[in-house]
GUPABA-588498 format. One line per field, with one value per residue (C-alpha): residue in three letters; chain; x, y, z. Coordinates in nm, 2 decimals, padded with zeros to 4 digits, m for minus. Each point is the difference from the previous one (the first is absolute). Example, Ala and Ser with C-alpha at 12.3 -4.5 7.8 and 13.67 -1.06 7.14 Angstrom:
type = [ala,ser] .
mol = [A,A] .
c1 = [01.23,00.14] .
c2 = [m00.45,00.34] .
c3 = [00.78,m00.07] .
! end
This chain:
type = [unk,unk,unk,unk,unk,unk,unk,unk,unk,unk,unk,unk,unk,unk,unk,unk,unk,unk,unk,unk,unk,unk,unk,unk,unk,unk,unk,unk,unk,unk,unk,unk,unk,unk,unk,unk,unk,unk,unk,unk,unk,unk,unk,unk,unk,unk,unk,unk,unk,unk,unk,unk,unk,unk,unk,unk,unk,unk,unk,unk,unk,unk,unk,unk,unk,unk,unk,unk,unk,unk,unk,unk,unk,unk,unk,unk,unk,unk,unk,unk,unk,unk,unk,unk,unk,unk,unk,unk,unk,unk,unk,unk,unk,unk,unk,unk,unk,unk,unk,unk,unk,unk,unk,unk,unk,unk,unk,unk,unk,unk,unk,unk,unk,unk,unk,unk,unk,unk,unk,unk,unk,unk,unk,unk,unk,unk,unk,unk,unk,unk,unk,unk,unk,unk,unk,unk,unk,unk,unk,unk,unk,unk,unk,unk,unk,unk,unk,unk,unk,unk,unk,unk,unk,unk,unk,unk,unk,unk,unk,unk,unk,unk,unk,unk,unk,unk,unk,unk,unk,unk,unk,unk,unk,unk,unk,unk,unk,unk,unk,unk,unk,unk,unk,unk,unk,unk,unk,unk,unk,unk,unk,unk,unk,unk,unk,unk,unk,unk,unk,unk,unk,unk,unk,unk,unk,unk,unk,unk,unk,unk,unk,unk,unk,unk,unk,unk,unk,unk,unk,unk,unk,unk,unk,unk,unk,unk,unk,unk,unk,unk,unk,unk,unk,unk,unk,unk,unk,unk,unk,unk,unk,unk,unk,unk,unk,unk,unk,unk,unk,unk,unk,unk,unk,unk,unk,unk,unk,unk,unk,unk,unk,unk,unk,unk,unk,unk,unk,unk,unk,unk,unk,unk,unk,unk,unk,unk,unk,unk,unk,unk,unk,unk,unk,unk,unk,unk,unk,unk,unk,unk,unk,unk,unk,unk,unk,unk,unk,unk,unk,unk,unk,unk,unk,unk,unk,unk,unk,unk,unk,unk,unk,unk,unk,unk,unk,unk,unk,unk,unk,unk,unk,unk,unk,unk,unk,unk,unk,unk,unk,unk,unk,unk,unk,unk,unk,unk,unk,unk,unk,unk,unk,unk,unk,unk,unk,unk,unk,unk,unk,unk,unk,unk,unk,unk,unk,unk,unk,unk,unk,unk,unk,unk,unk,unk,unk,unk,unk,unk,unk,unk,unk,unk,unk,unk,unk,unk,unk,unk,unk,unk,unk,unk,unk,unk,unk,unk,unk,unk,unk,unk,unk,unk,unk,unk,unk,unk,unk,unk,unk,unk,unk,unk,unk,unk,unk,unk,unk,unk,unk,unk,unk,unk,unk,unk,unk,unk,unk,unk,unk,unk,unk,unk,unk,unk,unk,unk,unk,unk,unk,unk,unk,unk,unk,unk,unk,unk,unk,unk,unk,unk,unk,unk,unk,unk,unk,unk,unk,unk,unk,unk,unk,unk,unk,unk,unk,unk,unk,unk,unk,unk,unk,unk,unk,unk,unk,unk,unk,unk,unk,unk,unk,unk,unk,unk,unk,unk,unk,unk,unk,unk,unk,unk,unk,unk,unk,unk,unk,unk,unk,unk,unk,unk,unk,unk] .
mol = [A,A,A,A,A,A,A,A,A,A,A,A,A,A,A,A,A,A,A,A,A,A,A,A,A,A,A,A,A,A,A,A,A,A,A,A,A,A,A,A,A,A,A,A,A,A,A,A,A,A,A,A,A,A,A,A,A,A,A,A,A,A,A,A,A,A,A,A,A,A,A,A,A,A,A,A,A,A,A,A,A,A,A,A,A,A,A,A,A,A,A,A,A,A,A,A,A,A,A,A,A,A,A,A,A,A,A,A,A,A,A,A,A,A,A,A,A,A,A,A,A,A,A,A,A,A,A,A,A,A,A,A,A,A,A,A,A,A,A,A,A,A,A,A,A,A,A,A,A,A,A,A,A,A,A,A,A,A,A,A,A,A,A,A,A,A,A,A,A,A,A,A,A,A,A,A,A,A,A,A,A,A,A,A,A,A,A,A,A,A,A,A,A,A,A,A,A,A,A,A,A,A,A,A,A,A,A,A,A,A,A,A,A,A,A,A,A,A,A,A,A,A,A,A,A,A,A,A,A,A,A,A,A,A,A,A,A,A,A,A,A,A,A,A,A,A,A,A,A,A,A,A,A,A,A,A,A,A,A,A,A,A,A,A,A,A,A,A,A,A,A,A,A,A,A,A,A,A,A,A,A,A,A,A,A,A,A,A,A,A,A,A,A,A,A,A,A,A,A,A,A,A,A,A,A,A,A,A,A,A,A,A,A,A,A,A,A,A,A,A,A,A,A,A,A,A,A,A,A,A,A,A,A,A,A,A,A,A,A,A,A,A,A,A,A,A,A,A,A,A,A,A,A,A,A,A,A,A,A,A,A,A,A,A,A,A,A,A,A,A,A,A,A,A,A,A,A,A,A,A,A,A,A,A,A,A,A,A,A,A,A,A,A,A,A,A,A,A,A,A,A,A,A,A,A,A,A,A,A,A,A,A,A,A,A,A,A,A,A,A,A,A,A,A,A,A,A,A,A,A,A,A,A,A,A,A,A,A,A,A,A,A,A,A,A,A,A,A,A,A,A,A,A,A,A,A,A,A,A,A,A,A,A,A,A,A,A,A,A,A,A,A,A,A,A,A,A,A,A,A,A,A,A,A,A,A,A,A,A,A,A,A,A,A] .
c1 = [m01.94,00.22,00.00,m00.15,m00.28,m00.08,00.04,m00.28,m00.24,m00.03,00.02,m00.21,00.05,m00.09,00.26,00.32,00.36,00.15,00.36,00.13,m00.23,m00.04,m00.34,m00.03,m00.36,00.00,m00.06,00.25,00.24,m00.12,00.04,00.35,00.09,m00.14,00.24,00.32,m00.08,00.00,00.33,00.18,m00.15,00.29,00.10,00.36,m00.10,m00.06,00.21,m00.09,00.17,m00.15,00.19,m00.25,m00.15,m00.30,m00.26,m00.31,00.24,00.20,m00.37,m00.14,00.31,m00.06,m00.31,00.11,00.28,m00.28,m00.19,00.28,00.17,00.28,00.28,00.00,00.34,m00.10,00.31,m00.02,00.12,00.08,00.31,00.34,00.10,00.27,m00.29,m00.25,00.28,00.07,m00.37,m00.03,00.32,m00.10,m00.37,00.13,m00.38,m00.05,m00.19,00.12,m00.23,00.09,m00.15,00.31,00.14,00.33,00.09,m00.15,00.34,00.19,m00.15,00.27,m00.20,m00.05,m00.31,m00.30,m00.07,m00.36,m00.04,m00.35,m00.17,00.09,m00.15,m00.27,m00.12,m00.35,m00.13,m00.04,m00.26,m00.29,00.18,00.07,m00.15,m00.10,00.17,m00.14,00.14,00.01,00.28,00.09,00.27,m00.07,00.28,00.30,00.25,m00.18,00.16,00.39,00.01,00.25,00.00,m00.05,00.32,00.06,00.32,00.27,m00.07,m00.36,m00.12,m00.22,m00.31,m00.16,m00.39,m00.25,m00.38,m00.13,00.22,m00.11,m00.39,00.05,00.08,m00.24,m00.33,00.23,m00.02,m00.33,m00.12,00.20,m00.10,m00.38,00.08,m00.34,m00.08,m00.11,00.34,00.25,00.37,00.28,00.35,00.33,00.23,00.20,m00.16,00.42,m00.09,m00.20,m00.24,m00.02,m00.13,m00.20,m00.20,m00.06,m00.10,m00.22,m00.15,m00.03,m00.12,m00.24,m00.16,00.13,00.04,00.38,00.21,00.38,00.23,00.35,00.14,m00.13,m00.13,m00.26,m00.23,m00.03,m00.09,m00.24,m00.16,m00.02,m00.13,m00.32,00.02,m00.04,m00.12,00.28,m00.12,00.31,00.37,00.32,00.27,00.33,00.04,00.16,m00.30,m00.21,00.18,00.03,m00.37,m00.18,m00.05,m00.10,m00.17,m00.26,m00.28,m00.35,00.03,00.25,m00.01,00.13,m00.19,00.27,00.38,00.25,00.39,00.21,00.41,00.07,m00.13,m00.21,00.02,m00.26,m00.08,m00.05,m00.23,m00.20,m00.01,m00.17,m00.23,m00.13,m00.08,m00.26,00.25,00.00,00.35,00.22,00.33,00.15,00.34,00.18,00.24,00.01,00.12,m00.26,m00.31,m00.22,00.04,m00.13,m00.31,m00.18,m00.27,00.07,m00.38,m00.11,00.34,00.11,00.19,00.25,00.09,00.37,m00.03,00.04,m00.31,m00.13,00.15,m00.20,m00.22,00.23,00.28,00.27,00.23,00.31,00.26,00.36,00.31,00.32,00.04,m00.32,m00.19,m00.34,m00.07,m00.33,m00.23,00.09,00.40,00.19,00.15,m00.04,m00.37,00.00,m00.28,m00.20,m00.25,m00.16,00.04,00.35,00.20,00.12,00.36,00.29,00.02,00.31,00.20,m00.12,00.29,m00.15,m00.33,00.08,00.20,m00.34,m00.14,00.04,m00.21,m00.34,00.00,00.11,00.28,m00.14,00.34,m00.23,m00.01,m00.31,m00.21,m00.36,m00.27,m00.24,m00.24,00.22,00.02,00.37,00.25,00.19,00.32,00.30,00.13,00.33,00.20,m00.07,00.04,00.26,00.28,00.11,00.28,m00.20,m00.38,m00.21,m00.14,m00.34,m00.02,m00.37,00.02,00.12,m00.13,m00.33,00.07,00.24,m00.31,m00.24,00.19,m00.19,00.29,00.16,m00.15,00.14,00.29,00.21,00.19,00.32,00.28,00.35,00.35,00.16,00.36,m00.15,m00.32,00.03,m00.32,m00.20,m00.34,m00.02,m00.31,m00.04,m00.29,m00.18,m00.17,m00.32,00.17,00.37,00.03,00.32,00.17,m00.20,00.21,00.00,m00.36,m00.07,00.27,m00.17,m00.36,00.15,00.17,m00.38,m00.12,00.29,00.25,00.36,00.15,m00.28,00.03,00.23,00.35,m00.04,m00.26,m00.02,m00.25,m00.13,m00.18,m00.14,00.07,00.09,m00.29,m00.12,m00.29,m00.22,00.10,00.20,00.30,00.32,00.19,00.28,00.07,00.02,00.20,00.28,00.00,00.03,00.26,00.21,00.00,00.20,m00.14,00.10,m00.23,00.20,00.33,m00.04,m00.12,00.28,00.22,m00.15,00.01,00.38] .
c2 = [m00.93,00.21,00.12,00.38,m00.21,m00.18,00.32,00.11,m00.29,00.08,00.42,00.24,00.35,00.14,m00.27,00.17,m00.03,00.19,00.07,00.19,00.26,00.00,m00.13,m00.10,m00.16,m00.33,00.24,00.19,m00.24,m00.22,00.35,00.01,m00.35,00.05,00.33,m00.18,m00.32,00.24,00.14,m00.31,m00.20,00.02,m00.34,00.12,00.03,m00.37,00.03,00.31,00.11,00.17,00.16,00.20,m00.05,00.20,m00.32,00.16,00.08,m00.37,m00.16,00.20,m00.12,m00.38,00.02,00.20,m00.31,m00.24,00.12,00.03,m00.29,00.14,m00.12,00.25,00.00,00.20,00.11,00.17,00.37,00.00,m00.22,00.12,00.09,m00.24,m00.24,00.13,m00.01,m00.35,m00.14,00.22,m00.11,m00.38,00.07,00.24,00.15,00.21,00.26,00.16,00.18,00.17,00.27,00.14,00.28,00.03,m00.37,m00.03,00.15,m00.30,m00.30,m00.19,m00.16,00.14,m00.11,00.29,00.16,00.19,00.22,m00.12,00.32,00.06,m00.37,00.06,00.31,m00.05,00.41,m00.20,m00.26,00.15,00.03,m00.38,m00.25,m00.27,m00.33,m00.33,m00.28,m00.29,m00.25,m00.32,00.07,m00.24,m00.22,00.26,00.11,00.27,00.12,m00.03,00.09,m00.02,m00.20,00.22,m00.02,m00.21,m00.10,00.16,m00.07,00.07,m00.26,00.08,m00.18,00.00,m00.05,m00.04,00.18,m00.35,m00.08,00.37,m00.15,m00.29,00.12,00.23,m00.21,m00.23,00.30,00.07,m00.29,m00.09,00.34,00.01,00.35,00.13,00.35,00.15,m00.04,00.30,m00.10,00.18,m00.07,00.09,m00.18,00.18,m00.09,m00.09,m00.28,m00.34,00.03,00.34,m00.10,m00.23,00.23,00.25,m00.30,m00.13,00.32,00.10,m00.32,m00.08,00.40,00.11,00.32,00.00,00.21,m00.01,00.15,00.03,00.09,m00.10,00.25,m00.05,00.30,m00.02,m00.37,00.08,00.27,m00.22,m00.34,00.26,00.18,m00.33,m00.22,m00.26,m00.35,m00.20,00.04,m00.20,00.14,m00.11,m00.11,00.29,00.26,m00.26,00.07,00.35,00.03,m00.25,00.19,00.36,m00.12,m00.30,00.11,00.09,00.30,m00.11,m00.33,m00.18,m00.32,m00.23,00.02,m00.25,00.03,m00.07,00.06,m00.14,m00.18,00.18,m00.15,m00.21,00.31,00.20,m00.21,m00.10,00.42,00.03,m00.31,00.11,00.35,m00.17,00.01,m00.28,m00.04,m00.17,m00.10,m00.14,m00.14,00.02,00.20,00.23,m00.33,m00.20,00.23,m00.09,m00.37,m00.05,00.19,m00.01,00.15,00.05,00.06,m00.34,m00.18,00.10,m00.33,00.05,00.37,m00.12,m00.06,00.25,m00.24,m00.29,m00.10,00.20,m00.24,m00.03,00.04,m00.27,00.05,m00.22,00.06,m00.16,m00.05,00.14,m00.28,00.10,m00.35,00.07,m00.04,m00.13,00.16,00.18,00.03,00.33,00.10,00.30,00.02,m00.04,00.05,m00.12,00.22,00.15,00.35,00.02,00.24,m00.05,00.02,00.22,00.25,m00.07,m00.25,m00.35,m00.15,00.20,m00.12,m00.35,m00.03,00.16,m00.28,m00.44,m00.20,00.23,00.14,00.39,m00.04,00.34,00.05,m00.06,m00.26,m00.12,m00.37,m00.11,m00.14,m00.34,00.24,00.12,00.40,00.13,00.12,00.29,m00.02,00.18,00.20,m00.27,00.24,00.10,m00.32,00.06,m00.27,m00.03,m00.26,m00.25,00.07,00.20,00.29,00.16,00.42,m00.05,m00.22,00.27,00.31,m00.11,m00.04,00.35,00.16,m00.10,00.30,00.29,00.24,m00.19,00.17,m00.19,m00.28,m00.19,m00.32,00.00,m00.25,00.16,m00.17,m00.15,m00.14,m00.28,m00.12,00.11,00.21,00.17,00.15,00.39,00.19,00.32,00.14,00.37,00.10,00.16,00.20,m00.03,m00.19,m00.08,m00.38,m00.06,m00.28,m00.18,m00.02,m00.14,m00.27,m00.06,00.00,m00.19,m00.27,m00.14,00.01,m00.19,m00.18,00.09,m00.04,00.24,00.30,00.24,00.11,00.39,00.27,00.32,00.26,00.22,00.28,m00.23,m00.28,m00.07,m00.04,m00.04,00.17,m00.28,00.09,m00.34,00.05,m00.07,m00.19,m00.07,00.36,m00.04,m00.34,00.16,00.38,m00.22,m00.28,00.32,00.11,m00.34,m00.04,m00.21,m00.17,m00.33,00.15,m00.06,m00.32,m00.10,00.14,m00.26,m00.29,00.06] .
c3 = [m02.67,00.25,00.37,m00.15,m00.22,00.38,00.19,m00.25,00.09,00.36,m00.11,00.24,m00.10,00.35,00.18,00.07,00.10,00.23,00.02,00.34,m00.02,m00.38,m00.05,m00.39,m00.14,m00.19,m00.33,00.04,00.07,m00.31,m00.22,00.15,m00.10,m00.32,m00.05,00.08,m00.21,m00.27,00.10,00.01,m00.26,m00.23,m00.11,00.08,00.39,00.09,00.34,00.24,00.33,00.23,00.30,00.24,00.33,m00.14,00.04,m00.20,m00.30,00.03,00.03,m00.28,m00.24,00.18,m00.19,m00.32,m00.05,00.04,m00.27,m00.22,00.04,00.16,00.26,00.25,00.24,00.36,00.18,00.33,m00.01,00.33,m00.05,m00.08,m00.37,00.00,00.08,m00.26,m00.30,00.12,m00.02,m00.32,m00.17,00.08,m00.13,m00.29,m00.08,m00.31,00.21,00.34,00.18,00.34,00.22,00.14,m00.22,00.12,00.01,m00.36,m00.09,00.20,m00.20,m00.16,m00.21,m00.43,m00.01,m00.07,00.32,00.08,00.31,00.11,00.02,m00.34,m00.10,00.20,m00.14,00.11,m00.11,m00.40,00.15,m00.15,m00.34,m00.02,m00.20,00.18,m00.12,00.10,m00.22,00.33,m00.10,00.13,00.21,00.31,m00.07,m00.07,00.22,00.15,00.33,00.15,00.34,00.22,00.32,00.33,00.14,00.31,m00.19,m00.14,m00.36,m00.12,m00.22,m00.32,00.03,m00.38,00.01,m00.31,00.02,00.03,00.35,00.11,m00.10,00.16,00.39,m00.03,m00.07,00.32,00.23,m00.10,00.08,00.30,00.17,m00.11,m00.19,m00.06,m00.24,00.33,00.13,00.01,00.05,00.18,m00.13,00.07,m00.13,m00.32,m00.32,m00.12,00.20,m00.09,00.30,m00.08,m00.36,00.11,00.29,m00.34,m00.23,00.26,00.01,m00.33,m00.17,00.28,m00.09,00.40,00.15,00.09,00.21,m00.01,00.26,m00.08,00.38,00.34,00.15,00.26,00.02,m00.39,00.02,00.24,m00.18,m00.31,00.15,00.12,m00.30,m00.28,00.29,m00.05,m00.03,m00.11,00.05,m00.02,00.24,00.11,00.36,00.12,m00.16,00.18,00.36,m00.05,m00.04,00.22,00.26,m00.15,m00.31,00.12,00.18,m00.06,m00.19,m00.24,m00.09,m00.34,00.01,m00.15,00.03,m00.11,00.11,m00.23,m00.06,00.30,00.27,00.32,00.34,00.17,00.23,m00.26,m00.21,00.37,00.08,m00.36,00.03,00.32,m00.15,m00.27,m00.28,m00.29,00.01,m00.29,m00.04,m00.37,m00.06,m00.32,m00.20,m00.34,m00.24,00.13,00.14,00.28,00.09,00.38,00.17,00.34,00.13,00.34,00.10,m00.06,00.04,00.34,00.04,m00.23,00.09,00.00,m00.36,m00.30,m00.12,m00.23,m00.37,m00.24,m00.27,m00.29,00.21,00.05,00.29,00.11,00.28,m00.13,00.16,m00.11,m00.25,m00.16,00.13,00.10,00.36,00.21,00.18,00.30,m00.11,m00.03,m00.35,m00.26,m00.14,m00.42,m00.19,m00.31,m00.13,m00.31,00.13,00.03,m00.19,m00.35,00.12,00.08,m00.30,m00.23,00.25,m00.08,00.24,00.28,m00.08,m00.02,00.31,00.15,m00.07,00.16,m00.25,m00.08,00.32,00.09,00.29,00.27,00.17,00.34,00.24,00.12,00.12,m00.18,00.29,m00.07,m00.11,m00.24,00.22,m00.10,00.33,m00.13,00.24,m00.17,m00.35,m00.09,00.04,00.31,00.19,00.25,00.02,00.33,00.08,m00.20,00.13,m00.22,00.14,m00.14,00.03,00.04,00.30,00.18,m00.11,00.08,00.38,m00.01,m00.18,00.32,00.17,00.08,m00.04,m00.36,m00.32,m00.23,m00.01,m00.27,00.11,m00.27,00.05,m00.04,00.01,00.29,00.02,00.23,m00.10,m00.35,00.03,00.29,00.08,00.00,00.11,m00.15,00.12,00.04,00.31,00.09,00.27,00.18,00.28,00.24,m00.04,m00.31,m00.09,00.41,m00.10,m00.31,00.07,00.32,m00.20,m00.26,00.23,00.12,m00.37,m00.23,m00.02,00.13,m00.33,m00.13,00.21,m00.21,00.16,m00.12,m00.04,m00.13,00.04,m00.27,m00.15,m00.30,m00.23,m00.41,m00.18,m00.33,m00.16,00.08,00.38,00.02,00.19,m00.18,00.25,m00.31,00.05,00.39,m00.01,m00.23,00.24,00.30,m00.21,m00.04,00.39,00.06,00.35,00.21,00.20,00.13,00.04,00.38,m00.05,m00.22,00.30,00.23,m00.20,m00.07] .
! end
């Protein structure tokens, strides 16, 4: 038993995928799996790289490891090379396979290197031999990939088929996922929710359409193309298409944000527009943990949802002592889904850990009826002269502004209160004494030790390829700036 023996369960030959605007049937796609099985089947090959942002190759291979029994290491090509030689020299695969010819000459690593299209020498299809021996494979190391990002040191998150299995007969079941369905996704298949938008489509016997960039007039044309049923989409695909993409004549019945949260105007702008609108909270080591359907549970639209069945969640304090209901402290997690652990760094893995329970890095409060808060990454939190100060408290109220696009709430260095609050937003348009009016918004709406001291206006944040912004990346650009926000103040008091 494998994922490729399950994918064959469920097998439709007139389903397809659909990658960009490369539309491949279920058929096809099985003969192409079958092909590259047979290429890498050597005994010798038990670990295989692949470096590509080619989705419809990396999720043919996906399925091509499964069958084999191989551990299959994505790496995103759009990284640096001294990034790629360090994930490869850590993960030291007997197979590289990249699509890039010219960095192919740049990997430091003498280990046997494939370009793909020579791999994937699809013309000898027809000539192959079709090889089914299905072995158990469910509870090998299967896939290493490598956390999204947000920090400055990707983890490797190691999964086995049977975790893969696992979240996806959760996600079918937590989002209805019927055959008739067909499901939109964007996120790269390098990623875990990536893997699991193919997997839930695949095993279930879906029609599935990938697109690799936003791009709105092609995500029109294929939601009215495929008809669209079913999509997870970070927050910010969420904003950027509430307005264009929900109406009458193009309408995808059932949308979950994930990634990050989405405001409550957001989620009320969607609601009142007939969508079923979802929100799930968890990470790539642990899967989907939390989910709400804001349709029927209108009342907790401040929540990122309820504790999944199966699902123990805790909030501790910073002595790892579980607190009650109610109290704020970083969400851990018990579950069967979670990830097998970080791939060849058992320290890392067990400091991930308090007890059984997975430690998030976020901050967060669980309700009486055990509904999770999301409030704040750890790392985020702002210290500010003792007080902590949570990003998302105040980018929710900056967002209300018709003229703010986007806004990230960092906390950078200060000689006084040890840390301050810095807006760094992008606008919709420009308009005069920007600053004069946020503060002045800002001042009915929080806190005076909340409202940040600087701004800075922008043509676009960091983000990952999950569209999360990378506010690691703007703490340490603005850390480097050394502003100065209380020199006057300093003045004063002295």
């Amino acid at each position: 038993m494998n994922l490729y023996s399950l994918f064959l369960e469920n097998f439709s030959p007139k389903k397809k995928n659909v990658f960009n605007n490369n539309e491949i049937s279920y058929e096809k796609f099985k003969d192409y799996v079958n092909f590259v099985a047979l290429k890498i089947s050597n005994k010798k090959y038990k670990k295989i790289a692949y470096i590509t942002n080619n989705q419809k190759l990396l999720s043919i291979i996906l399925l091509a490891c499964a069958k084999e029994g191989k551990t299959l290491i994505t790496i995103n090509s759009s990284l640096k090379i001294i990034q790629i030689n360090s994930q490869l020299q850590f993960s030291n695969p007997d197979i590289i396979i990249i699509d890039d010819r010219i960095r192919l000459k740049e990997i430091g690593l003498k280990s046997q290197i494939y370009f793909s299209k020579n791999i994937f020498n699809f013309l000898n299809l027809k000539k192959m031999k079709n090889k089914n021996l299905l072995k158990n494979n469910l509870n090998k190391d299967y896939i290493v990939t490598f956390s999204s990002g947000t920090t400055s040191n990707p983890k490797p998150i190691l999964f086995t088929q049977k975790i893969k299995y696992k979240r996806f007969i959760q996600m079918r079941k937590i989002f209805k996922i019927k055959k008739k369905d067909t499901i939109l996704s964007v996120s790269p298949i390098d990623h875990s929710l990536g893997q699991r938008m193919l997997l839930l489509a695949i095993l279930n016997g879906n029609n599935f359409v990938h697109i690799n960039n936003y791009n709105f007039k092609d995500i029109k044309e294929k939601i009215h193309k495929y008809k669209i049923t079913f999509t997870v989409l970070p927050s910010n695909y969420i904003s950027l298409l509430k307005k264009k993409l929900i109406n009458k004549s193009i309408f995808i019945k059932k949308i979950v944000s994930a990634s990050s949260t989405i405001t409550n105007y957001e989620k009320r702008s969607l609601l009142s527009k007939g969508v079923n609108l979802y929100e799930m909270y968890g990470s790539s080591e642990v899967g989907t943990t939390t989910s709400i359907n804001f349709k029927l549970k209108k009342n907790k639209i401040n929540t990122v949802g309820k504790i999944l069945s199966g699902v123990d969640l805790k909030i501790i304090n910073g002595q790892g002592k579980f607190l009650s209901k109610g109290k704020i402290g970083e969400i851990v997690c018990k579950t069967s889904l979670r990830f097998k652990g970080y791939y060849n760094n058992k320290k890392l893995t067990k400091n991930s850990f308090v007890g059984n329970f997975f430690k998030t890095g976020d901050i967060g409060k669980i309700d009486r009826d055990n509904y999770l808060y999301f409030i704040s990454r750890k790392q985020d939190v702002i210290i500010s002269s003792g007080k902590n100060i949570y990003p998302i408290d105040i980018e929710k109220e900056i967002i209300k502004l018709n003229y703010v696009k986007e806004v990230a709430v960092i906390g950078i260095n200060d000689k006084f209160f040890g840390e301050v609050a810095y807006a760094v937003c992008v606008l919709k348009n420009k308009i005069n004494g920007l600053e004069y009016k946020i503060q002045k918004f800002l001042n009915l709406k929080l806190s005076k030790y909340q409202i940040p001291l600087g701004y800075d206006f922008v043509k676009k944040l960091p983000k990952n390829n999950l569209g999360k912004i990378q506010k690691n990346i703007l703490r340490s650009n603005y850390n480097r700036k050394k502003i100065d926000l209380t020199k006057k103040l300093r003045l004063i008091l002295n």
